[in-house]
C-alpha positions in Angstrom: -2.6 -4.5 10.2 -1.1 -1.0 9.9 -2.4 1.5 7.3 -4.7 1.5 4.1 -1.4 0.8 2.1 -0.2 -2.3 4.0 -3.5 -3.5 4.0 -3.8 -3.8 0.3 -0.4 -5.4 0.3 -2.4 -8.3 2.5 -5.3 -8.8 1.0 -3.6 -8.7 -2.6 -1.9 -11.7 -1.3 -4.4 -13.4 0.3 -7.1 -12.7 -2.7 -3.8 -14.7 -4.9 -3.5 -17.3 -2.4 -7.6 -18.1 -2.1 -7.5 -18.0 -6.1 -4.6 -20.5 -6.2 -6.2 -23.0 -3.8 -9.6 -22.2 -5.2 -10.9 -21.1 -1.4 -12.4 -18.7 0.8 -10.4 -15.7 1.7 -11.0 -14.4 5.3 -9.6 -11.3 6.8 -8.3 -11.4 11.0 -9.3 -7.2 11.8 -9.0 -8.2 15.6 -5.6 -6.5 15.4 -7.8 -2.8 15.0 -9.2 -3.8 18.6 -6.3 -3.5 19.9 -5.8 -0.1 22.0 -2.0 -0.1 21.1 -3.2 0.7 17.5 -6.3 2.9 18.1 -4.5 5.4 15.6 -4.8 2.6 12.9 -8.6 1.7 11.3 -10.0 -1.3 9.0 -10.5 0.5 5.8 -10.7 -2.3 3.6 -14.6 -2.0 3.5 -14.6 1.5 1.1 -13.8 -1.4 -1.2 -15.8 -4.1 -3.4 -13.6 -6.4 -2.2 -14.9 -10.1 -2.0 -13.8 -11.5 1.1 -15.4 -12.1 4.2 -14.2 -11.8 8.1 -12.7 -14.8 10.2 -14.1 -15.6 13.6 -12.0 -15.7 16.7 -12.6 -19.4 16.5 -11.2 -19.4 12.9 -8.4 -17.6 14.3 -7.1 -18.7 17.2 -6.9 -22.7 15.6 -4.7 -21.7 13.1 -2.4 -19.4 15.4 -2.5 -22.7 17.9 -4.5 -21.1 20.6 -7.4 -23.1 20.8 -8.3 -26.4 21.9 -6.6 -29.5 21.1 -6.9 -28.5 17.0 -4.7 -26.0 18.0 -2.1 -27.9 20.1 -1.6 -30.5 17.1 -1.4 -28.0 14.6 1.5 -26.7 16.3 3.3 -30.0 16.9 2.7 -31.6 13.1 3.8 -27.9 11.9 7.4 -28.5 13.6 8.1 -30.9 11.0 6.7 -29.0 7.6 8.6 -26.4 6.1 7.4 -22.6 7.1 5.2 -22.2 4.5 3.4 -24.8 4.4 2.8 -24.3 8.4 -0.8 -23.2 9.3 0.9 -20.2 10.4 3.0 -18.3 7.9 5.1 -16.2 9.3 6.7 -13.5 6.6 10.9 -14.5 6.7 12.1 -11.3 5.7 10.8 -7.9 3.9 12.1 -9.2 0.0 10.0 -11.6 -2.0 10.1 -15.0 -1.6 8.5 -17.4 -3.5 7.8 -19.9 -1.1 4.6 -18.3 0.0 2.7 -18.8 -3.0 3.3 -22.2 -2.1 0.8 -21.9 1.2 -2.1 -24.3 1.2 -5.6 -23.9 2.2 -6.6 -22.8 6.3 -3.3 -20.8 6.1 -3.1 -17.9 8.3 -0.7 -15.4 6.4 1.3 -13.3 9.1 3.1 -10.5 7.3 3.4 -7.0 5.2 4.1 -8.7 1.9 5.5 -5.4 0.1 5.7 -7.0 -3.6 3.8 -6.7 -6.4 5.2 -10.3 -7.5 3.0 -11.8 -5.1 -0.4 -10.3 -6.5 1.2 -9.7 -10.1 -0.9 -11.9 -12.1 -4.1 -11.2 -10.8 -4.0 -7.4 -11.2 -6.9 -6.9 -13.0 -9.0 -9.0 -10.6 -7.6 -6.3 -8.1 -8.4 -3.6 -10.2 -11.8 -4.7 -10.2 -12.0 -4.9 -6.3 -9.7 -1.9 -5.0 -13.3 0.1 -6.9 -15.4 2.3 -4.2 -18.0 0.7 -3.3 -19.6 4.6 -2.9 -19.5 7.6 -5.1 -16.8 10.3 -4.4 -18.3 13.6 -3.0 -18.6 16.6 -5.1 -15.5 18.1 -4.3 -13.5 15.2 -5.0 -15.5 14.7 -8.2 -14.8 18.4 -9.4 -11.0 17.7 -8.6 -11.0 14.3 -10.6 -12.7 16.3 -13.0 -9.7 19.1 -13.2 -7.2 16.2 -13.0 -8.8 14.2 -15.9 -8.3 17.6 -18.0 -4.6 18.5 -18.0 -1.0 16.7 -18.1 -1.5 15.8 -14.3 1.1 14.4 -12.1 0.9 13.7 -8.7 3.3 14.4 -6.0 2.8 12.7 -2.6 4.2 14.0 0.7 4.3 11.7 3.7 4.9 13.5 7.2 2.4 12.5 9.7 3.9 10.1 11.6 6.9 10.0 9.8 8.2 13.1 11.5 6.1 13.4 14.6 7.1 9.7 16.1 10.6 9.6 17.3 10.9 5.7 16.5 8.9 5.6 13.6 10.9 8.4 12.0 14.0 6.6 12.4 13.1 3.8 11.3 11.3 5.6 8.1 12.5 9.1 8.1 10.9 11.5 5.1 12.2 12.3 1.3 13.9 15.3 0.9 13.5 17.9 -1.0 16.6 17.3 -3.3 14.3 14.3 -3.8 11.1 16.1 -5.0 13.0 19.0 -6.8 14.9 15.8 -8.8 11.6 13.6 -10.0 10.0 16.7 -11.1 12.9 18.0 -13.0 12.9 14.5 -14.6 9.1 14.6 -15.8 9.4 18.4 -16.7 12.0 16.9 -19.4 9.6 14.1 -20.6 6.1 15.9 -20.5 5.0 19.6 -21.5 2.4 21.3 -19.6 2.6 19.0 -16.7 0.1 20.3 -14.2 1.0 19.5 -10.6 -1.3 17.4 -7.9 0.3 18.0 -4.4 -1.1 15.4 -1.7 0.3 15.4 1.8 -1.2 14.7 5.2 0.5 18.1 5.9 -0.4 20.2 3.2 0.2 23.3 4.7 4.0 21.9 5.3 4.1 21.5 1.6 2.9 24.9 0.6 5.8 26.1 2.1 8.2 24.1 0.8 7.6 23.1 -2.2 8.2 25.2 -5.1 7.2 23.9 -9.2 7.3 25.0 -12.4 4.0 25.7 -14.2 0.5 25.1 -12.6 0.1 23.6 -9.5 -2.8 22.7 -7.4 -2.8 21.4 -3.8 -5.0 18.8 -2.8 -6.7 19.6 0.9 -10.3 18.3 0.6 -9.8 14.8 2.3 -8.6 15.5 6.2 -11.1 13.2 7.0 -11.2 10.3 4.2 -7.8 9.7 3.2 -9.3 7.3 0.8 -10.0 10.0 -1.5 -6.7 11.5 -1.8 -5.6 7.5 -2.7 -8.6 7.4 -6.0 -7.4 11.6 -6.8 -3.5 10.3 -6.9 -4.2 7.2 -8.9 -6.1 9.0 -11.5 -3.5 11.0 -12.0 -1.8 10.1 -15.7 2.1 10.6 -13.5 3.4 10.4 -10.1 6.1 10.9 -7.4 6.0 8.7 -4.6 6.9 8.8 -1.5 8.5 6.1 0.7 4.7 5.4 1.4 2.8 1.9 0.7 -0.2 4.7 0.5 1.2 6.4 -2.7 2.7 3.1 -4.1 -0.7 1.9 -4.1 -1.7 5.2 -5.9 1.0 4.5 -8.7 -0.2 1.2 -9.1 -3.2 1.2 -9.6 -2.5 3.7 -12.2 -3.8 2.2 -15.7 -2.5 4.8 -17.6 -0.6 3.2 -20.5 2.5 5.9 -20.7 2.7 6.6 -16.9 5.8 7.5 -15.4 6.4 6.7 -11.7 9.2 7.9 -9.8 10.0 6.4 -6.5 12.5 6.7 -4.0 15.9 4.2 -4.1 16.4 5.0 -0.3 13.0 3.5 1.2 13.6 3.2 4.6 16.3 5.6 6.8 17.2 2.4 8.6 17.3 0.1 6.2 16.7 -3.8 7.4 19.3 -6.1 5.9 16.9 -8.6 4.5 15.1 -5.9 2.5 15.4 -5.5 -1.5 14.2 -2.4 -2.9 13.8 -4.2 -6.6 11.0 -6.1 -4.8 9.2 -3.6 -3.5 9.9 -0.9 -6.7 8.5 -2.3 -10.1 10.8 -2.4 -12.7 9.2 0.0 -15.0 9.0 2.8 -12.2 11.8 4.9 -11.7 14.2 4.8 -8.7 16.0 7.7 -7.9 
């Protein structure tokens, strides 16, 4: 469910899970079908990833919706702690370590915002969050330009943010004091930076953003946001936003002397269960 962020967050768990309990991992996309979330698209297939899809039938026995599997599951689950359930339900948005405990014919319910739950198999992940096609020729001259200079890239998140009344209350946008603050701090650490704006408002960001030295803005993927994801990642720097799109950008970041800047204040209404020092590697910077 949700975007191309927070579905790397759940397959990154699953793929640890199936390792752990040396199994098949199967991915539920019925929630796409759903004409609530017509906005939202499976876009896990741009990726080699290695897992296959579930079946309705799969589905519903594990969610207790079909036949008399079903029924039992949900009355023997009563009496097994929640993560050991054959549904696993996500408690609360901070890591727990519980759910590495889930067994096999799991079905794993949740957003799963950590990097601890996927930590130790990153470069399995690495190997499998690759494009399964090439990049386009604009996008290979930009990665080209990037691979060239000091390149740090700056993502903007808008969209939605600022267009949905509920979802920007709950999310809201980094300011600008923000921005002006994580570039001042990498124009101390790095000379010659050269500047990568992404934003699914670019124009927005023209406008408002002003930076020292060379800048370029990145507006060649309105239709494949995928590509602004590989662009961002290449980048040797970065300046998230509160955005499990540019988090995955950062992450998957394999340069050795990166810095990452992120925003403390992830959420404009923040839930009580959350902890940003799950969500925020400690070697990024939270400002």
């Amino acid at each position: 469910m949700g975007g191309l962020g927070n579905q790397m967050f759940q397959y990154s768990l699953g793929k640890n899970l199936s390792i752990k309990n040396n199994t098949v991992l199967k991915i539920d996309k019925s929630w796409f079908d759903q004409e609530s979330n017509q906005f939202r698209k499976y876009e896990l297939d741009i990726f080699a990833i290695s897992a296959a899809s579930a079946s309705p039938q799969e589905i519903s026995t594990l969610k207790y919706k079909r036949g008399i599997r079903g029924r039992l599951k949900k009355i023997t689950d009563r009496y097994r702690p929640y993560y050991r359930r054959s549904w696993v339900k996500q408690q609360g948005m901070y890591f727990d370590l519980n759910i590495l405990k889930a067994g096999d014919n799991s079905y794993i319910d949740g957003y799963w915002q950590s990097e601890k739950y996927f930590k130790e198999i990153k470069n399995e992940l690495l190997e499998e969050f690759r494009l399964t096609g090439e990049l386009d020729e604009a996008n290979r001259q930009m990665l080209d330009k990037i691979f060239k200079v000091n390149s740090a890239g700056i993502h903007i998140r808008r969209g939605d943010y600022v267009k949905n009344k509920k979802t920007n209350e709950f999310h809201g946008t980094c300011s600008i004091d923000y921005y002006n603050e994580a570039v001042r701090i990498i124009n101390n650490e790095i000379s010659q930076v050269h500047w990568f704006v992404f934003s699914d408002e670019i124009n927005w960001a023209k406008i408002n953003l002003k930076l020292p030295g060379e800048t370029t803005f990145v507006d060649i993927n309105n239709d494949k946001n995928y590509g602004d994801l590989i662009l961002m990642s290449k980048c040797k720097h970065q300046i998230i936003a509160n955005s499990s799109f540019s988090w995955w950008a950062a992450w998957l970041n394999n340069y050795k002397q990166k810095i990452v800047i992120a925003p403390r204040k992830w959420f404009n209404l923040e839930p009580e269960n959350f902890k940003i020092e799950d969500l925020i590697p400690d070697s990024w910077k939270k400002i």
